[in-house]
N, C-alpha and C positions, 0 to 999 in steps of 0.2 A: 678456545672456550674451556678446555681439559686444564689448560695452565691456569686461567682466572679461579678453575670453582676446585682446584683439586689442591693447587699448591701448598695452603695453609692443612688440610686434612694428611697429606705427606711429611710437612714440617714438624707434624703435633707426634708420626711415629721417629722420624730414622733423624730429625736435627735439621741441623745446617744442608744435611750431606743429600740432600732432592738430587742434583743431577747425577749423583751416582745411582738411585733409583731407578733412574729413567733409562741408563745406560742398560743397566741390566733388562730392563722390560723391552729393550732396543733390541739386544740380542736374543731375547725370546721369543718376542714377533716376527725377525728375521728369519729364525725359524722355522716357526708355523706357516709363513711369508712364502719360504723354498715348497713347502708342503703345498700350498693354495696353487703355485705354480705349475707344479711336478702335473698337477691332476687338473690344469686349465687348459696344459696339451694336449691332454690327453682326451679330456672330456667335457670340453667346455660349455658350460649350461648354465642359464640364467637362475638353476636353484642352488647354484656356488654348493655350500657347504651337505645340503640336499643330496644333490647330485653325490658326490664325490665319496661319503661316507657311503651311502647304496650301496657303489660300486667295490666300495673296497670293503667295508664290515656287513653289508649285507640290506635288504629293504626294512627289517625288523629293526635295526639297531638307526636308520636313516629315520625313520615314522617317530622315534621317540627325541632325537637327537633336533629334526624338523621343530615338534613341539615344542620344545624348550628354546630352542634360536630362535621362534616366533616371538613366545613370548619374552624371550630376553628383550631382544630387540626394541617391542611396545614400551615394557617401563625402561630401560633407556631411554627410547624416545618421548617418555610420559613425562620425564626429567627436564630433558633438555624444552621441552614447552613449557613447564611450568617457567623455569628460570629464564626464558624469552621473554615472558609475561611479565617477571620479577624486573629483570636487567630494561627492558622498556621501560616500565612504571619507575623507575630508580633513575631515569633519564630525565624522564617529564618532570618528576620532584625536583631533579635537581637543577633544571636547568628554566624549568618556569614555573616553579613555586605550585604546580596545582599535581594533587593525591588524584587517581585514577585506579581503582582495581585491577591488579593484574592481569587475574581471570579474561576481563575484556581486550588485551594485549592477547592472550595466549588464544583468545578464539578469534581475532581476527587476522593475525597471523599464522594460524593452521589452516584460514581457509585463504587464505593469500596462497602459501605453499603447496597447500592441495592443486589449486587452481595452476600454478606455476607446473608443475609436475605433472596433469592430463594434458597441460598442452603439448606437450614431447619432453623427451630427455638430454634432448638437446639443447631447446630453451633454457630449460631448467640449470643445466649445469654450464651455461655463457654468465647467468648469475654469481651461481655458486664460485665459478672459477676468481671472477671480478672483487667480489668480496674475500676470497681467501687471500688474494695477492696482498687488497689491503691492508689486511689485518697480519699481514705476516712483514710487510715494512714495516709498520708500527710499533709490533714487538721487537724485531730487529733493530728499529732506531732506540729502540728505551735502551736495551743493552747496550749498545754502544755509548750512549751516553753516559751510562753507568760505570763502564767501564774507562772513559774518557775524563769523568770525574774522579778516579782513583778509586771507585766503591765508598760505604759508609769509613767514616772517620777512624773508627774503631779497630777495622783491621785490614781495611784498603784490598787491593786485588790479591787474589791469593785461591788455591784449588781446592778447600778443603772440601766446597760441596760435591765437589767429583770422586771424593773418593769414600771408599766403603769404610770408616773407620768406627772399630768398635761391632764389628756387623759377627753374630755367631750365632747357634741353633739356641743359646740361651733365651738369645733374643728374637723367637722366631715370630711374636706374636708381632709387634711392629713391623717387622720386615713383610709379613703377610700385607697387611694394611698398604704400608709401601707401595708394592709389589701390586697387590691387583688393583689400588688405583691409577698409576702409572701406567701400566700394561691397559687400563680402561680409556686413556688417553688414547689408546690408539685402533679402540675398536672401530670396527666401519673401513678398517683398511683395505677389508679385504671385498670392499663394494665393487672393486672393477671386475672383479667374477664374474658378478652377476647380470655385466651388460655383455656378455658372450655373443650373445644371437642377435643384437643390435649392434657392434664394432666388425669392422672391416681386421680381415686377417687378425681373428682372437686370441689364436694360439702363438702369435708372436707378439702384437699390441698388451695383450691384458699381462701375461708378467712383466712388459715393460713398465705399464701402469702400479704393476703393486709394489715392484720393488723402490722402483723411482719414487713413491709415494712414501713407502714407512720410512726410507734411508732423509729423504730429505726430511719429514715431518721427525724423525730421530735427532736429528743433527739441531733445529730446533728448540724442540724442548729443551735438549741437552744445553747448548747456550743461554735461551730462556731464564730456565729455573738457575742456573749457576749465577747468572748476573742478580737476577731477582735476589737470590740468598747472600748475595755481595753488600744488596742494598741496604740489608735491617742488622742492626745491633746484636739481636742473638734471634734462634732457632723460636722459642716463645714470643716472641714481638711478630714473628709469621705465622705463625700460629693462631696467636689471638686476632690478627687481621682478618676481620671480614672479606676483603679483597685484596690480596696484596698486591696486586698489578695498577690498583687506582692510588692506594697509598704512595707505592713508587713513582705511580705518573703524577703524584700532585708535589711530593716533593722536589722532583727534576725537573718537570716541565712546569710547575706554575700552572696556568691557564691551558696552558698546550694539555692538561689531563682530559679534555674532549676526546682529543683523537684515541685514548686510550676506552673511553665511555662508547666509541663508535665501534673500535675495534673490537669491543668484546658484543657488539650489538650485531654487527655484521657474521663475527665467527658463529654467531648461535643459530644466525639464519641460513650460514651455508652449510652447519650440520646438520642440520633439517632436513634440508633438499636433494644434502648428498646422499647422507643415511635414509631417509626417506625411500628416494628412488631405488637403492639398492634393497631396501630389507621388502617393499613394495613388489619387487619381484622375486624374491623368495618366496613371499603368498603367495603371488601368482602360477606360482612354478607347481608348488603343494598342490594348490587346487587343480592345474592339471592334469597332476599326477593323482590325483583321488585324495591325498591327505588330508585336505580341509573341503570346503563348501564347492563345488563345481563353478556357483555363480561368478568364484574369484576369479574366475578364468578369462575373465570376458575384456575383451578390448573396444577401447572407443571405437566408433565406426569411423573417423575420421584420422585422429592421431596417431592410431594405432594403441596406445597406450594402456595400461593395465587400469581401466578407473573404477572397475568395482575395488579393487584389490588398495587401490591409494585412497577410497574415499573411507573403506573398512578399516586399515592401517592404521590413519589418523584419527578419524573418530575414535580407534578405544585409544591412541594417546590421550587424546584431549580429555578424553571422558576420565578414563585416571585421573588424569592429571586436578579433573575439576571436583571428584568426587572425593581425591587427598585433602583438598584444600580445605573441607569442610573442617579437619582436625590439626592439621600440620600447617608450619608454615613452609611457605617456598623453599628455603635452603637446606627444610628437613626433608619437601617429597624428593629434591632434586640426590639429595644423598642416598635416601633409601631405594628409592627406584632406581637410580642409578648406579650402586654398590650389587642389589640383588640381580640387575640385568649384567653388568659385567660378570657375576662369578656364573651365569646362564651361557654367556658366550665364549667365555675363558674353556669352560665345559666341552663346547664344540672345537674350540681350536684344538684340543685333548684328542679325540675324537679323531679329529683331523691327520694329526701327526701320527697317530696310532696306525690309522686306517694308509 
C-alpha cells in the first residue's frame, strides 16, 4: 500500500534515487527493530511501546509518549480508510462504469474489519496473512517483468535508484521528506509487540516476528521502488503519476493491470486489520493501565477480544476520515493524516531507542 500512495511523493523529493531511500529508512528501523526486541525479553506486554518507555524513561514520560502513539496511530489509520474507500470506488469506476462515493466503501469496510477483528486475532490475521502473500507476488512479478523487459527504453537496467547521489545537509529538506515517508512505510512493524500476552513463547517468537518482518518487507520495497523507477523516463513522470504502480501495470501487463487494481485493494485491507489489531491493543493496554477511559478495557465475553477498545479505535478513524472529506479530497486526507501520524510514531520510535 506504502509503495502505491508514497512512491511518487518520494520521486517529487530525492529523483530517480527511491530505493536508496528506502535503504536507508531499512537501516533505521532495523534499528529501533533491535530496540523493540531488547525490551520484548525483557518485558513483554501487549502495550509495546507503552510498556517499554515506563520501564526505561519513567511512567511520566510513558503517559505523554502513550498519547501521541494513540493518536498517531488514529490518523494513520484515518488515512489508510479514507484511500480504501478512494482505491474501491476507483475500482467500481473502472471496472463497471458506475461512480459510487467513497465514504460508503470506507464505512462499510471499517465495519467489515471491525467485525473481522472481535472475532479473534486469529481469524483476523489467516486474512491478513492470505492477502499480503498476494499482493507481495504481484508486486514481485511486475518487477521482474520489468526487469525481464530491459526497463524503459531510455536507459534500460541500471542502479542508479539505489544509490544516494547528489544527497548532502544542503539538501536536507527533501531528504527529510524522503526519509519519513519511506520510514512511514514501515510503520506497524513493530505490531508483533503487541500480541505478547496472546503468542506462545513471546520472548523468543515475537523478535522472530519483527525482525523477519522489517528485513523481508525491507528487501521488498527496496526491489519494488528500484524496478518501478527503471520503468519511467525520468524522476517527474513519477512524480506527476497519480499512481505509478497502475501506470507500470497497464504498460507491461495490458489487461493483466487488474491484478495490480487488486493488489493494491487487498494491501490496504490487510493494513487495516494488521495495524488495527495491533494499535487496538495499545488502547487497551492504556486503559488498563489507567491512561485512557477504563471502559477500554473490557473484553468480549466470548472472544476474549478487546471490543470496546476496536469498536472506539475505528470509529474516530472512520469519523476522521469522514469529517476530512467534507473539505479535502482523498489523496489530500490520506497525505496529511498520514505524514502527521507517521512523524507522531517516528517520535515514539525516538523514545524507544533512547529509553
Amino acid at each position: 500500500m506504502s509503495l502505491f500512495f508514497t512512491t511518487a511523493v518520494i520521486a517529487g523529493s530525492v529523483g530517480l534515487h527511491i530505493g536508496a531511500a528506502y535503504i536507508v529508512a531499512s537501516i533505521g528501523i532495523l534499528c529501533t527493530a533491535s530496540a523493540v526486541v531488547q525490551f520484548s525479553k525483557k518485558v513483554p506486554s501487549a502495550g509495546s511501546f507503552q510498556t517499554f518507555i515506563g520501564k526505561s524513561l519513567g511512567a511520566k514520560h510513558s503517559y505523554w509518549i502513550s498519547m501521541s502513539l494513540v493518536l498517531g496511530y488514529v490518523l494513520l489509520q484515518a488515512g489508510v480508510i479514507t484511500i480504501f474507500g478512494q482505491w474501491t470506488q476507483l475500482i467500481i469506476q473502472h471496472y463497471a462504469s458506475v461512480n459510487i462515493p467513497w465514504q460508503i466503501f470506507a464505512v462499510v469496510g471499517t465495519v467489515t474489519f471491525g467485525y473481522l477483528m472481535i472475532r479473534g486475532v486469529h481469524v483476523s490475521i489467516q486474512y491478513t496473512v492470505a492477502l499480503f502473500l498476494f499482493e507481495i507476488l504481484v508486486i514481485v512479478a511486475l518487477g521482474l517483468t520489468i526487469l525481464g523487459r530491459g526497463a524503459h527504453t531510455g536507459h534500460g537496467v541500471n542502479l542508479t535508484p539505489l544509490a544516494p547521489a547528489g544527497w548532502s545537509l544542503g539538501a536536507f529538506k527533501p531528504l527529510f521528506v524522503a526519509i519519513v515517508f519511506s520510514a512511514y512505510s514501515f510503520i506497524g512493524f513493530e505490531g508483533a509487540a503487541s500480541y505478547a500476552e496472546e503468542t506462545s513463547n513471546p520472548r523468543r517468537n515475537i523478535p522472530i516476528g519483527i525482525f523477519a518482518g522489517v528485513i523481508l518487507i525491507g528487501v521488498v520495497y527496496v526491489f519494488s521502488s528500484w524496478t518501478t523507477a527503471l520503468a519511467f523516463p525520468s524522476a517527474a513522470a513519477i512524480a506527476k503519476s497519480a499512481s505509478p504502480y497502475l501506470t507500470v501495470g497497464s504498460s507491461y501487463w495490458g489487461a493483466g493491470v487488474l491484478l495490480v487494481y487488486l493488489a493494491g485493494f487487498t494491501s490496504i485491507a490487510a493494513n487495516i486489520m494488521a495495524a488495527g489489531n495491533a494499535n487496538v491493543r495499545i488502547l487497551f493496554n492504556g486503559a488498563r493501565e489507567g491512561i485512557f477511559f477504563k471502559k477500554l478495557s473490557h473484553v468480549h465475553g466470548r472472544q476474549r477480544t478487546p471490543d470496546y477498545a476496536t469498536v472506539t479505535f475505528l470509529g474516530s478513524c472512520l469519523a476522521l476520515s469522514l469529517v476530512a472529506s467534507i473539505w479535502w479530497s482523498p489523496l489530500v486526507i490520506y497525505a496529511l493524516w498520514s505524514g502527521i501520524g507517521a512523524l507522531l510514531a517516528i517520535v515514539a520510535y525516538l523514545a524507544s531507542n533512547i529509553g
